[in-house]
VEXRO-857681 format. One line per field, with one value per residue (C-alpha): residue in three letters; x, y, z. Coordinates in Angstrom, 3 decimals. Layout:
rest = ala,...;
x = X,...;
y = Y,...;
z = Z,...;
This chain:
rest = unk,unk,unk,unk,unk,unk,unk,unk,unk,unk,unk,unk,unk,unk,unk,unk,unk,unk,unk,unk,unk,unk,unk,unk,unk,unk,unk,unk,unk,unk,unk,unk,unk,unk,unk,unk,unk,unk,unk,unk,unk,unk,unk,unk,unk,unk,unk,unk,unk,unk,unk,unk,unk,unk,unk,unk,unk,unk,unk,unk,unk,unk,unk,unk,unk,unk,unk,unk,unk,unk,unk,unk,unk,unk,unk,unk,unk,unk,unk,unk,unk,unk,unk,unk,unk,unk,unk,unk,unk,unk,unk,unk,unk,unk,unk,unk,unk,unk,unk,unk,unk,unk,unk,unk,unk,unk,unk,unk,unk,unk,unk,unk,unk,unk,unk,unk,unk,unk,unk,unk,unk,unk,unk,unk,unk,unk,unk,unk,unk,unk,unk,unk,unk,unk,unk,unk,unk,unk,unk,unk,unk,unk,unk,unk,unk,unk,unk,unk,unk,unk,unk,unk,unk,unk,unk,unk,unk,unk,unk,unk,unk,unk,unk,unk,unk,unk,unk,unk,unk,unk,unk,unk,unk,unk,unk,unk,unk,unk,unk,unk,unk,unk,unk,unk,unk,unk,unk,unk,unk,unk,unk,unk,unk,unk,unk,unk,unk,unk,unk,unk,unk,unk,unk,unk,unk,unk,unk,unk,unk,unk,unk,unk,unk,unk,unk,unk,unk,unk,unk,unk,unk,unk,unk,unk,unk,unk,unk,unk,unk,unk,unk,unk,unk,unk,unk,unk,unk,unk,unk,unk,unk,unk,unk,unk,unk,unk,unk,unk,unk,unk,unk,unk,unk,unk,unk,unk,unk,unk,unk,unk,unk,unk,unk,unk,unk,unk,unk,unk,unk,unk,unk,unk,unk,unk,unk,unk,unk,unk,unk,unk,unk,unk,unk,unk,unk,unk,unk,unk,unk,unk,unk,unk,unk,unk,unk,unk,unk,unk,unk,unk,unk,unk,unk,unk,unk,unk,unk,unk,unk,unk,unk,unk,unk,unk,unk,unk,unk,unk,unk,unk,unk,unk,unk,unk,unk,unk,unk,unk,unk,unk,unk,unk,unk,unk,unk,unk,unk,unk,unk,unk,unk,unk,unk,unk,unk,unk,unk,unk,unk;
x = -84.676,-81.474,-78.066,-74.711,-72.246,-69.074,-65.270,-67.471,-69.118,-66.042,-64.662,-66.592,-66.673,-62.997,-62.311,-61.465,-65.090,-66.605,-65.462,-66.298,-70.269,-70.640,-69.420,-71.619,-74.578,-74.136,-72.914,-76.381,-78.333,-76.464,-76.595,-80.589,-80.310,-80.543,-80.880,-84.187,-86.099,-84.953,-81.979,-78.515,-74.975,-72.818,-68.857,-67.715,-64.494,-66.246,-66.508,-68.632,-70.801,-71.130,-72.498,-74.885,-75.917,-76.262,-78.065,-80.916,-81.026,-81.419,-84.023,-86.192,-85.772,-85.533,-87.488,-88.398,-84.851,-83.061,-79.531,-76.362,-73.374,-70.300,-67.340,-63.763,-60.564,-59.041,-56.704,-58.802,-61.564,-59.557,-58.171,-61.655,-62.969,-59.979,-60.274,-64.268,-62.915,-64.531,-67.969,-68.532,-70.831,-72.024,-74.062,-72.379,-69.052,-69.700,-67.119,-63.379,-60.506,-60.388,-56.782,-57.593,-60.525,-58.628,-56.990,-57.542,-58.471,-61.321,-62.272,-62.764,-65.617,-67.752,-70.365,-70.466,-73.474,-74.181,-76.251,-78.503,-76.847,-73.402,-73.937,-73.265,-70.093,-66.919,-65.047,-62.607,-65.196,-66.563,-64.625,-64.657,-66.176,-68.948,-67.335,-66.976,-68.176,-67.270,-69.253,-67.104,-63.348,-60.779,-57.451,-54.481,-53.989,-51.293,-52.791,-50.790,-50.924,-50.632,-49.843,-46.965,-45.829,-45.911,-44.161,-41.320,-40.945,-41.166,-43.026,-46.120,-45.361,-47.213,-45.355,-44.707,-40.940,-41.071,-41.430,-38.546,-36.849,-34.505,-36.383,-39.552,-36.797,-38.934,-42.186,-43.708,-46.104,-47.506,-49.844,-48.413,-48.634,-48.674,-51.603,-53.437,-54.722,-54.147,-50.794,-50.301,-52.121,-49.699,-46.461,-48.014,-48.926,-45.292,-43.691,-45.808,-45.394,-41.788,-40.463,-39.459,-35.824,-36.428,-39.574,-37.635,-34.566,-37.143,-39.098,-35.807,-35.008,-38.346,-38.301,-35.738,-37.877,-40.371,-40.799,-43.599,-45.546,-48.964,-51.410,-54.161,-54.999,-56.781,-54.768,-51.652,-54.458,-55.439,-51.413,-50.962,-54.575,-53.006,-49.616,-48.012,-46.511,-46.496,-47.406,-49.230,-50.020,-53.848,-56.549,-58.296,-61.998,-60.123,-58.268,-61.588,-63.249,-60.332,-60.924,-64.543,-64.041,-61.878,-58.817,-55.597,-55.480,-54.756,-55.566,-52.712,-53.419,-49.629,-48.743,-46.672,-49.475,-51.992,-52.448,-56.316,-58.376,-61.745,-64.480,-65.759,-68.734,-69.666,-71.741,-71.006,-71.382,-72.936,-75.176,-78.221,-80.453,-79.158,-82.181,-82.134,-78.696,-78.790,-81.423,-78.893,-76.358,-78.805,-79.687,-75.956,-75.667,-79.317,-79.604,-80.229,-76.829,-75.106,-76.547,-75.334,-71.818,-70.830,-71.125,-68.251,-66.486,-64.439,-64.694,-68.012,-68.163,-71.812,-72.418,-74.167,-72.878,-72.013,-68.895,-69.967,-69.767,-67.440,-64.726,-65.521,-64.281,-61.190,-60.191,-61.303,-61.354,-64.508,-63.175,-60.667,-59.447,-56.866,-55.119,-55.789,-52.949,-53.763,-53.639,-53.090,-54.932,-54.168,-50.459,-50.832,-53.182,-50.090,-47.137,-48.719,-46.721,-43.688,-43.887,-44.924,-41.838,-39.427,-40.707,-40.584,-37.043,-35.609,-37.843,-40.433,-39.518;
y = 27.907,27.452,29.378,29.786,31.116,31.841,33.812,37.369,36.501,35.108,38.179,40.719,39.557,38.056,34.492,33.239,35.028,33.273,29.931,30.127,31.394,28.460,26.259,27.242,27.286,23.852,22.750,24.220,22.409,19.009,19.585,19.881,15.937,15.451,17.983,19.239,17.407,18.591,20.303,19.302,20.824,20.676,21.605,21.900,23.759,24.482,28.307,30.477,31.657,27.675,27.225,29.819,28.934,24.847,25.679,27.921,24.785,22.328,24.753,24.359,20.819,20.030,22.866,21.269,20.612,23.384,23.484,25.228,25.233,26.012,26.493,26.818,26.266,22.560,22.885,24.536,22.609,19.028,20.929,21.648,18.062,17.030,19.229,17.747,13.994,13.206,15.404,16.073,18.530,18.481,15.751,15.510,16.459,18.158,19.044,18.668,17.135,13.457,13.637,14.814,12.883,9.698,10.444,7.634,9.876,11.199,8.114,7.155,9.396,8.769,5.852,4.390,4.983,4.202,7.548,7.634,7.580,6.661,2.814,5.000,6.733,5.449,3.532,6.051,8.474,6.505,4.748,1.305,0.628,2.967,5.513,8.587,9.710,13.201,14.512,16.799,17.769,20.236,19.958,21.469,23.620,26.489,30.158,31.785,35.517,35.009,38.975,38.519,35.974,37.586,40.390,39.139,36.747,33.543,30.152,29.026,26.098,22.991,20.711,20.766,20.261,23.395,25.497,24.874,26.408,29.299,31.919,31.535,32.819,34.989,34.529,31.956,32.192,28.983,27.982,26.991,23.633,24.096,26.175,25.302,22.127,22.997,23.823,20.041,17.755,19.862,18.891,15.179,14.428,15.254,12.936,10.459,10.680,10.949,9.202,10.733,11.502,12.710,14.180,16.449,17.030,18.488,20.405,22.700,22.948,24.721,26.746,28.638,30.127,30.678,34.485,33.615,30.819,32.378,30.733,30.460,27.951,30.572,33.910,32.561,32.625,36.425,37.212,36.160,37.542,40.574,41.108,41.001,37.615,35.834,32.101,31.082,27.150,26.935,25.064,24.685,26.873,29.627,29.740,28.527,31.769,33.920,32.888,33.161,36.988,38.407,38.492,37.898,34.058,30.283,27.266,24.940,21.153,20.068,17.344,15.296,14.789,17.278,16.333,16.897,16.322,15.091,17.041,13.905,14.105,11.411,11.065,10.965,8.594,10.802,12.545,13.189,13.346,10.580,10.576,13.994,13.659,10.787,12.972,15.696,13.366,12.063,15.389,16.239,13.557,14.246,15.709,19.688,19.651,18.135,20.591,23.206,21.858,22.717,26.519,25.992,22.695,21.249,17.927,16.463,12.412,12.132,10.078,12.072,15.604,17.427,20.107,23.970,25.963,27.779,25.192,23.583,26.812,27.485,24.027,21.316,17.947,16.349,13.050,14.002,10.951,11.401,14.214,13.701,11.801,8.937,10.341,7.344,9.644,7.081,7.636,11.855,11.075,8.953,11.013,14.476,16.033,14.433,15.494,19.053,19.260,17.979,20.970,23.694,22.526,22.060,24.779,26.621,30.083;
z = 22.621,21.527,22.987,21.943,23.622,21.168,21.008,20.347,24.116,25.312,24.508,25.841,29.425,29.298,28.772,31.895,33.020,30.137,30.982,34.969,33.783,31.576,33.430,36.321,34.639,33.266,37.091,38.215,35.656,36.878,40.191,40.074,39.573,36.413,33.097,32.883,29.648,26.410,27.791,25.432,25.998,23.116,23.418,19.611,17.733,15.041,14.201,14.824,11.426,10.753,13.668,14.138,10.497,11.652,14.758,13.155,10.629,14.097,15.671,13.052,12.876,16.673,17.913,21.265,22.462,24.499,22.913,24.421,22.857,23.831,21.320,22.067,20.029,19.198,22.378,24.885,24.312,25.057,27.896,29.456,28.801,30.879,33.502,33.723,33.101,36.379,36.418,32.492,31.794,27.932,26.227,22.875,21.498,17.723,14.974,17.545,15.825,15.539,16.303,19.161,19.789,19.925,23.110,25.119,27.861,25.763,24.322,28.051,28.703,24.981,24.550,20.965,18.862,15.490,14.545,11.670,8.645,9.608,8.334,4.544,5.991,4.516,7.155,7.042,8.672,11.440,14.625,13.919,17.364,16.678,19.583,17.137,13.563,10.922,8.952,7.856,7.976,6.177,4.382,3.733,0.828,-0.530,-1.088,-3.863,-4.363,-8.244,-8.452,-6.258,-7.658,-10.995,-9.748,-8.112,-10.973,-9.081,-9.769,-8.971,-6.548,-7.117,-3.926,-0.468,-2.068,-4.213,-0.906,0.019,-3.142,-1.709,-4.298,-1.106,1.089,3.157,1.176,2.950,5.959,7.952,10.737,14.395,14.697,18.304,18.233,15.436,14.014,10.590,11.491,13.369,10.246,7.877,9.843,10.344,6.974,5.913,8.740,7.404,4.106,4.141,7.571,10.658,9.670,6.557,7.030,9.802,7.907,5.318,7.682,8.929,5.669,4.577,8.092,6.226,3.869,6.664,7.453,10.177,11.770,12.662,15.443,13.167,10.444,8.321,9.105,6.361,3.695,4.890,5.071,1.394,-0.061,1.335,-0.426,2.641,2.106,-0.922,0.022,2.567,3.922,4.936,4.298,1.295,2.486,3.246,-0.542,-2.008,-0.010,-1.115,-4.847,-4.317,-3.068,-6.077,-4.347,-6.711,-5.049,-6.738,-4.609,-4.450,-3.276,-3.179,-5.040,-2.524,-0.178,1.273,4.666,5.989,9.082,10.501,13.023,15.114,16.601,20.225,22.608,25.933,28.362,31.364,29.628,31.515,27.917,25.924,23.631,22.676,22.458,19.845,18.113,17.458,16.426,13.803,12.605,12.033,9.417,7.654,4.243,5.698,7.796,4.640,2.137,4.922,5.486,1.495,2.592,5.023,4.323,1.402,2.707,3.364,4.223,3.881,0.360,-2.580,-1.438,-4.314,-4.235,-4.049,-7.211,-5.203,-4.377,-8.151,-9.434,-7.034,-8.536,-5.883,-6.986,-6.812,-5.622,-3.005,-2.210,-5.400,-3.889,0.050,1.734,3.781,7.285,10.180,12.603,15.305,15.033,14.716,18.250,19.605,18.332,18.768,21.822,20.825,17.709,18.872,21.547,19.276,16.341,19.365,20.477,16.365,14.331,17.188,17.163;
C-alpha cells in the first residue's frame, strides 16, 4: 500500500494539524522498536501530480514495500528535518534542493550510497562522497506574453541585462527568493556570474522594474500567461507547459546565464529499513522513473533521456549544458542566509 499525504491534505485539516498527525504516526511506528518490514517514509519537495504519478509507477514496481510520503515545500521541509535532527523519522530524502541539501547539518544525518545507476551520473549530479544524488532538477527561464509585448510595443528580452531596460518598468514579475527556490538559484546564479558587488548593484537596479515578487516559483509564469504582467522570471516547465497549453507565451533561457537547480535524493542514516530504502533509491534512477521525469522536468541527469516533444517545441536545448550556468551549489549552500538577509534589508519588500 502506498500513502501520500500532500498540500490538498495538509489543507483540509490545517497545516499545523497535518504536521502533528504525521509526525505521530511515524513516532508510533518508531517507537514500536523498529519499522515494521517493508515500511519506508519518504519526506520530498517535489509536487504533488509528479508524485502521485512516480508513486503509482513505484507501486507497481515495488509492490511489497509500504511507502509514505510526506511532501512539504523547500523551506519547511529543511525546517522539519532540523527540528527531528536528533530522532529522524523518514528513511530517504527524495527530490529537496541540493542547495539545501548541503547543509552541513543535513549532511550530518545522510549515509552515502552509491544507488544503482548513479556510477553513469555526471559528476555534476552525484556528491562526490557518494552522500547525495539528482535525478532531476529545474532551471530558470523568462515567460514572455508575446501579445503583450506586441501591444505595448516593447522587445522581446533575450538577457537577464535586458530586464532591466526602463521600458519593463512595471512589467516584470519574479519569484521570492526568500520563499522560493526558484526565486534563490535566480538571485545566486547572477551573484555568481557577475560578483557580489556588481551582481548587487545589478540586482537593485532591475528591482526597479519589478512590479511584484511572488512566493512561488511557478505563479510569475501564471501572472504573465495571464496578461496581467508582461514578463515573468520562472522556470523553464512552467513556460514549456504554458507553450504546450496555447497560451500567447515564448520561453526565454537568458543569455547571460540561466541559473538552475538539483532535487537530491539520500538516505538516511537511522533508517530502520535500509534495504528497502536502497531499493527505492535504485528505482528512482531506473529507466520507468526517467521516462516519467520528462512529463514534469526539463532537466533530467540520467544518460540517454531524450527531451519531451513538449519542451523540444517551447525551444529547449537538447544539450543544456550550453545555456545552463555553472552553479557552485556549495557556495549558494554557504552564502544562502546572508545572501537572503542582505536582499530583504537592500531590495525585500
Amino acid at each position: 500500500m502506498l500513502q501520500f499525504y500532500g498540500r490538498a491534505w495538509e489543507k483540509a485539516r490545517g497545516k499545523a494539524w497535518a504536521a502533528g498527525a504525521i509526525l505521530m504516526a511515524c513516532t508510533a511506528m518508531t517507537q514500536a522498536g523498529t519499522a515494521r518490514a517493508g515500511t519506508l517514509t519518504v519526506y520530498t519537495a517535489l509536487e504533488e501530480d509528479e508524485i502521485a504519478d512516480y508513486v503509482a509507477a513505484a507501486k507497481a514496481d515495488l509492490p511489497d514495500i509500504d511507502l509514505k510520503v510526506l511532501r512539504l515545500s523547500t523551506g519547511d521541509l529543511g525546517a522539519r528535518m532540523l527540528a527531528e535532527a536528533s530522532n529522524p523519522q523518514h528513511d530517504v530524502i527524495w527530490g529537496w534542493a541540493v542547495t539545501n541539501m548541503l547543509d552541513p547539518r543535513v549532511m550530518a544525518l545522510v549515509e552515502p550510497y552509491a544507488a544503482k545507476g548513479s556510477a553513469a551520473l555526471p559528476a555534476a549530479y552525484k556528491g562526490a562522497d557518494g552522500s547525495w544524488f539528482a535525478a532531476t532538477g529545474y532551471m530558470a527561464a523568462f515567460c514572455v506574453n508575446t501579445e503583450l509585448l506586441k501591444a505595448k510595443n516593447l522587445p522581446v528580452p533575450t538577457s537577464w541585462k535586458d530586464l532591466a531596460n526602463p521600458a519593463y518598468k512595471g512589467e516584470l514579475v519574479m519569484p521570492n527568493p526568500v520563499s522560493s527556490g526558484t526565486g534563490y538559484l535566480q538571485i545566486a546564479a547572477i551573484l555568481q556570474g557577475q560578483g557580489n558587488e556588481t551582481g548587487w548593484q545589478f540586482l537593485k537596479t532591475l528591482d526597479g522594474n519589478v512590479a511584484q515578487y511572488i512566493k512561488s516559483g511557478s505563479k510569475p509564469c501564471k501572472s504573465a500567461r495571464s496578461g496581467e504582467y508582461a514578463i515573468g522570471t520562472s522556470l523553464a516547465f512552467a513556460a514549456i507547459k504554458s507553450v504546450e497549453e496555447g497560451f500567447p507565451i515564448k520561453m526565454v533561457i537568458p543569455t547571460d546565464g540561466a541559473g538552475y537547480e538539483l532535487e537530491a535524493s539520500a538516505l538516511m542514516k537511522s533508517s530502520k529499513n535500509k534495504e528497502d530504502a536502497k531499493r527505492f533509491l535504485d528505482w528512482t534512477l531506473s529507466p520507468k522513473a526517467a521516462a516519467l521525469y520528462t512529463k514534469y522536468k526539463e532537466i533530467v541527469t540520467i544518460p540517454d533521456t531524450p527531451v519531451s516533444k513538449a519542451a523540444r517545441e517551447a525551444g529547449l536545448p537538447a544539450d543544456l549544458q550550453t545555456v545552463l550556468y555553472p552553479m557552485d551549489f556549495a557556495k549558494s549552500a554557504k552564502e544562502r542566509d546572508a545572501i537572503l538577509q542582505t536582499w530583504q534589508g537592500s531590495i525585500g519588500r
